[in-house]
Backbone bond lengths (Angstrom), bond angles and torsions (degrees), N, CA, C in turn:
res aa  C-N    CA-C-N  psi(-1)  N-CA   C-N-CA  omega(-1)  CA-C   N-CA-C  phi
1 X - - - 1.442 - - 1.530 107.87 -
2 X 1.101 117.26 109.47 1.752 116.37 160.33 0.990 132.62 -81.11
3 X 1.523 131.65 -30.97 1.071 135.99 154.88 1.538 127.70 -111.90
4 X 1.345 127.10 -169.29 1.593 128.27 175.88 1.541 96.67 -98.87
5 X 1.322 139.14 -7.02 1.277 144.39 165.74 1.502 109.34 -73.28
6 X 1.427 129.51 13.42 1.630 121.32 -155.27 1.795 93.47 -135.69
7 X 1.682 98.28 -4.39 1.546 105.22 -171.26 1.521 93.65 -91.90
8 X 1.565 112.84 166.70 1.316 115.65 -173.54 1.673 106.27 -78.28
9 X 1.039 112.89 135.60 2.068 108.67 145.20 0.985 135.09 -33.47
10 X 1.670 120.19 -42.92 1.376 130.51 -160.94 1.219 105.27 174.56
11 X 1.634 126.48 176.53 0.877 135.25 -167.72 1.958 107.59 -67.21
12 X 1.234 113.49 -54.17 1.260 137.44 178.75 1.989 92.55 -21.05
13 X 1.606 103.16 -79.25 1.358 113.96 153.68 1.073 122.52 -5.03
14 X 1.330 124.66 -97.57 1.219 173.40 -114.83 2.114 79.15 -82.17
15 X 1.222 100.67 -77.31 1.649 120.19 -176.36 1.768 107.63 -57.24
16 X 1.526 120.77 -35.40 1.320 105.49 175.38 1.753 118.07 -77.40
17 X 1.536 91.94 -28.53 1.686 88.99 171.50 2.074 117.10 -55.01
18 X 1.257 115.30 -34.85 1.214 140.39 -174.43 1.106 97.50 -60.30
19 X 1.141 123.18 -62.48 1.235 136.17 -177.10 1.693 127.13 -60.00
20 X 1.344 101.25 -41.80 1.715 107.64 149.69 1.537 147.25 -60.59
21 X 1.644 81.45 -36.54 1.433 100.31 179.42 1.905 116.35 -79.24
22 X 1.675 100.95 -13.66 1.545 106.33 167.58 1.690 110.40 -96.77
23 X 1.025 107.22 -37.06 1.784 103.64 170.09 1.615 121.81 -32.43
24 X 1.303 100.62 111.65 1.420 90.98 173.36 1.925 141.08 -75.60
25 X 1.293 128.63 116.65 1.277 128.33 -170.23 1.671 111.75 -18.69
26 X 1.155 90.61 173.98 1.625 89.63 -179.20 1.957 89.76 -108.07
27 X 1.655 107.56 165.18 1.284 89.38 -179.95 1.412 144.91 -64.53
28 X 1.165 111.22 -30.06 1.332 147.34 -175.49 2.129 94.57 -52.43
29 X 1.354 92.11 -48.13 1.748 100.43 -168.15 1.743 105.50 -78.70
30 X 1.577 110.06 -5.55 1.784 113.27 -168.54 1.124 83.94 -88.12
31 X 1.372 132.92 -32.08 1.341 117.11 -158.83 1.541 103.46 117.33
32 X 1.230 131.82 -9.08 1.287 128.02 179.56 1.708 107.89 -92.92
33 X 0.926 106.66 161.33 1.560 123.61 -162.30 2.144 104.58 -59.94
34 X 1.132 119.40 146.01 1.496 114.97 174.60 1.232 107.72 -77.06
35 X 1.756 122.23 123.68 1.402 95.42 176.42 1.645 134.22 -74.28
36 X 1.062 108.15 -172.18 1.633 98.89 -171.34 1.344 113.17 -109.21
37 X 0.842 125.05 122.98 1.855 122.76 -179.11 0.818 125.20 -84.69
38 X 1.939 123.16 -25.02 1.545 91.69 163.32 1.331 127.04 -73.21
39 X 1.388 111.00 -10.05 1.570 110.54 -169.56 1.591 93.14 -59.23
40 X 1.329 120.60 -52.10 1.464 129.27 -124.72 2.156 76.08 -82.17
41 X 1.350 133.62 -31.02 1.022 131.72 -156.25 1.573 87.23 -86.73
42 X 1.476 128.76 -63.29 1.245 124.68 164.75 1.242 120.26 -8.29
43 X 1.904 107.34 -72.99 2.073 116.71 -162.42 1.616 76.64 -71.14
44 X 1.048 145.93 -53.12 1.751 124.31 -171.92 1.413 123.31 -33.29
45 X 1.363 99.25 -69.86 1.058 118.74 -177.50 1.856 119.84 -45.60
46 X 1.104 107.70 -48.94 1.386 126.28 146.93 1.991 120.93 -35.83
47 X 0.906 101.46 -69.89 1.500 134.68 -175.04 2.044 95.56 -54.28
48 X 1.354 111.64 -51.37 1.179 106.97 -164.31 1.658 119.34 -52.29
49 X 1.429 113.88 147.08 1.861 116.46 166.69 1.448 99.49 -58.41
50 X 1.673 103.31 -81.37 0.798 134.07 -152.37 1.704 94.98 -87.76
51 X 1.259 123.99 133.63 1.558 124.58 -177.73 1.420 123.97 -95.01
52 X 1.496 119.89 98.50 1.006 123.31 -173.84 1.214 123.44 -101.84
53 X 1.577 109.08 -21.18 1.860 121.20 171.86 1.607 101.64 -106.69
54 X 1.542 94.37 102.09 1.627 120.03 -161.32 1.815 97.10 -69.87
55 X 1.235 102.75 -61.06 1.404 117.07 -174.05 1.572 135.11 -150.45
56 X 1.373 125.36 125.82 1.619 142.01 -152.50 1.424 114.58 -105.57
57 X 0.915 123.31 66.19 1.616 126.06 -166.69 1.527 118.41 -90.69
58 X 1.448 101.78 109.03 1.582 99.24 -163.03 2.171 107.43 -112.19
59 X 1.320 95.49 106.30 1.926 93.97 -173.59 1.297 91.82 -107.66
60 X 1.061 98.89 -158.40 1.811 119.99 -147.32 1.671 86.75 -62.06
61 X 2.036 95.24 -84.87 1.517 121.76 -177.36 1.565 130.05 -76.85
62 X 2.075 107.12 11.65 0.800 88.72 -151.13 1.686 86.40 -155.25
63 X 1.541 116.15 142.94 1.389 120.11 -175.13 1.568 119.22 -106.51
64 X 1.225 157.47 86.09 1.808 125.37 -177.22 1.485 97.23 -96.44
65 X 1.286 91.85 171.09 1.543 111.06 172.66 1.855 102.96 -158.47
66 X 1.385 94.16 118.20 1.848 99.20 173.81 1.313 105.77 -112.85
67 X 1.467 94.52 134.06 1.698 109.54 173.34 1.373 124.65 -102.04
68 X 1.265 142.38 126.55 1.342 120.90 -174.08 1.408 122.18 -167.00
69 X 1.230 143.69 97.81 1.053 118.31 -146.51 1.596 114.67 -103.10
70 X 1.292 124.23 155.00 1.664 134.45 -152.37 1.964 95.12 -21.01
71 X 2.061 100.38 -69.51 1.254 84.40 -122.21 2.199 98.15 -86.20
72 X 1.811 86.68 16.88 1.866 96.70 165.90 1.291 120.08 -68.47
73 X 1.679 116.81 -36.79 1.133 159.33 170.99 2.091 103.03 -46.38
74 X 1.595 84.66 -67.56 1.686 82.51 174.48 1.393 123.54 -50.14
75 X 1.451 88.57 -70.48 1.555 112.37 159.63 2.057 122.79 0.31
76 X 1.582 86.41 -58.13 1.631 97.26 -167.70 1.324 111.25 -92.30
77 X 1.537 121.52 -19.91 1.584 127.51 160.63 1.468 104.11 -56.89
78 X 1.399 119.90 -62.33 1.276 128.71 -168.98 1.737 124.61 -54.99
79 X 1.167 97.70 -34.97 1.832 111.58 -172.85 1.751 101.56 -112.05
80 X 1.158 125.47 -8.42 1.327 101.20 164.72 1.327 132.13 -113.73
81 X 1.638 113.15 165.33 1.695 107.96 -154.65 1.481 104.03 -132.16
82 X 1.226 105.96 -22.03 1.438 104.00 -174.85 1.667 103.69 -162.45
83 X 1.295 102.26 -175.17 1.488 82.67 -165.21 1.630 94.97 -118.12
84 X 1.040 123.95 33.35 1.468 138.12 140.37 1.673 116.21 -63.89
85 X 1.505 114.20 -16.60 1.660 116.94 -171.69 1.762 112.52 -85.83
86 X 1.633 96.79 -8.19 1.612 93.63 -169.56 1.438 99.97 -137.13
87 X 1.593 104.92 150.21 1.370 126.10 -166.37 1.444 101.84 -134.49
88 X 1.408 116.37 148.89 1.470 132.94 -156.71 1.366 93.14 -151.36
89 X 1.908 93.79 136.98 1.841 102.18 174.64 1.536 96.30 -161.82
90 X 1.442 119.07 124.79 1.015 141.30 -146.49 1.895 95.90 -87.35
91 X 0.849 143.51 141.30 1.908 146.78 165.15 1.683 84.58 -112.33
92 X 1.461 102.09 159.35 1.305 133.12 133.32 1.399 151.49 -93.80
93 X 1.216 113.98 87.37 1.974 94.26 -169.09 1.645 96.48 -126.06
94 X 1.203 90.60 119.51 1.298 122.19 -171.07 1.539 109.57 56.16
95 X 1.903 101.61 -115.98 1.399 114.95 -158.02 1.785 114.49 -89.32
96 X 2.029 97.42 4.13 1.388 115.01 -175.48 1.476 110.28 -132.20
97 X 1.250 106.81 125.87 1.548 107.41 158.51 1.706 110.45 -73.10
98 X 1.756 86.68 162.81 1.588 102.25 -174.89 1.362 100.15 -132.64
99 X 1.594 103.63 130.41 1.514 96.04 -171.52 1.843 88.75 -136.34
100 X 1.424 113.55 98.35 1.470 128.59 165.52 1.695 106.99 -75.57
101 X 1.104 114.43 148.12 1.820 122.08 -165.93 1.243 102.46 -126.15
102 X 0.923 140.09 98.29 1.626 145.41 134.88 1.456 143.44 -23.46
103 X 1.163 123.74 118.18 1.472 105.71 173.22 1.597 90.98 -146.98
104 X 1.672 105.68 -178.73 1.233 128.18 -176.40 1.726 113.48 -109.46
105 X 1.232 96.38 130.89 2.242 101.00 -166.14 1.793 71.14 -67.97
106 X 1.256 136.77 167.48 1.386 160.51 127.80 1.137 111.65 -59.00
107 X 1.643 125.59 -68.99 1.364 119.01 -162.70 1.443 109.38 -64.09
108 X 1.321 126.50 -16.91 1.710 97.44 -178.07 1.717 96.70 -111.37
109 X 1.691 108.80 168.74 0.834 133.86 -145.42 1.792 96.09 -122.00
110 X 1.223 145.51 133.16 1.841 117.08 153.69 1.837 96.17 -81.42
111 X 1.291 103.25 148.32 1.551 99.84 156.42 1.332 134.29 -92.23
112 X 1.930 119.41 14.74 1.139 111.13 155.18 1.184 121.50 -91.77
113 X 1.619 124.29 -52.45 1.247 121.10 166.84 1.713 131.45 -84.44
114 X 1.352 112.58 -8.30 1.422 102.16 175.77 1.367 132.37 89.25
115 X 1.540 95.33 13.97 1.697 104.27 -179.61 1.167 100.37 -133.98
116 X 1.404 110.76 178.43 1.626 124.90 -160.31 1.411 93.41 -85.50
117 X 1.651 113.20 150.98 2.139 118.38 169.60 1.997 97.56 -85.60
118 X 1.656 102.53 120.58 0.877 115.72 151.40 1.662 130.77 -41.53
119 X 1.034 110.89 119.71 1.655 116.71 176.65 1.372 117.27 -114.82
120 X 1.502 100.62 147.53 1.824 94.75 170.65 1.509 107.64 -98.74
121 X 1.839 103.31 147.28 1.234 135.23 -175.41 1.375 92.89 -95.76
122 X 1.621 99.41 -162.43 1.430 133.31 175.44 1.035 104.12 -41.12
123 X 1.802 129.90 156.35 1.241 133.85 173.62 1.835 84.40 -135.60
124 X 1.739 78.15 137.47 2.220 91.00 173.08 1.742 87.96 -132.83
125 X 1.627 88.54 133.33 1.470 114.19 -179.01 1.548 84.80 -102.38
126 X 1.615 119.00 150.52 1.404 127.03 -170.31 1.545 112.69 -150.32
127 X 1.396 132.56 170.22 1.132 119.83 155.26 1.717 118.88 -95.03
128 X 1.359 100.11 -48.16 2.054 114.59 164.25 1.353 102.99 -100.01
129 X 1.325 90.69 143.13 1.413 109.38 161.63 1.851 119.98 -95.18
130 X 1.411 112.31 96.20 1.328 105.34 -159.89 1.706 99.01 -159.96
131 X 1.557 122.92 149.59 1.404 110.12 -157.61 1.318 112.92 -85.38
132 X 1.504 121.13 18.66 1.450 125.72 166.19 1.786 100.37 -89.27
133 X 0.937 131.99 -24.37 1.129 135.82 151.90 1.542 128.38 -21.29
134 X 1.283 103.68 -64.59 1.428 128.65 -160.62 1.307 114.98 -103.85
């Protein structure tokens, strides 16, 4: 302790310090190596029955990854007509954008409003968000 500022407030305190001080490091901070994710998305991708990491595209400045599985895949051949049917909106989490793709099934109908139920497509994990990307 160096100072009287290093002592707890209260119990509240008192119990979250406890609580930190048993948490275990992450690896990277033990001293063991960070793991690597594309590998781990790679041996997946590999590894999978059923194929859900469609495609791994690795360029200079720039990473994708599409997820999708067969019968979403069918799905979006089958019900789309133009490219008025699908909508795109970019997230951020963390050091990757997430760009999930939208479209509309055709065959069904809602019976209050009269338009097709939006579905989610393919998802592309990225490093930029930019239309060489996509």
């Amino acid at each position: 302790m160096d100072s009287l500022s290093d002592l707890p407030h209260g119990p509240r305190q008192s119990y979250y310090r406890n609580q930190v001080k048993k948490a275990p490091l992450p690896a990277y901070l033990q001293g063991k190596e960070k793991d690597d994710e594309l590998l781990e998305v790679l041996l997946k991708m590999k590894s999978e029955e059923e194929p859900f990491i469609r495609k791994v595209s690795l360029e200079k400045k720039n990473l994708t990854i599409v997820l999708a599985p067969e019968n979403q895949l069918a799905e979006l051949a089958k019900y789309s007509t133009s490219e008025l049917d699908f909508s795109i909106a970019t997230f951020n989490l963390g050091p990757y954008e997430c760009t999930p793709i939208f479209y509309r099934n055709l065959l069904l109908k809602s019976k209050r409003s009269g338009t097709s139920p939006v579905r989610l497509g393919p998802i592309l994990i990225h490093y930029q968000k930019d239309e060489k990307t996509f």
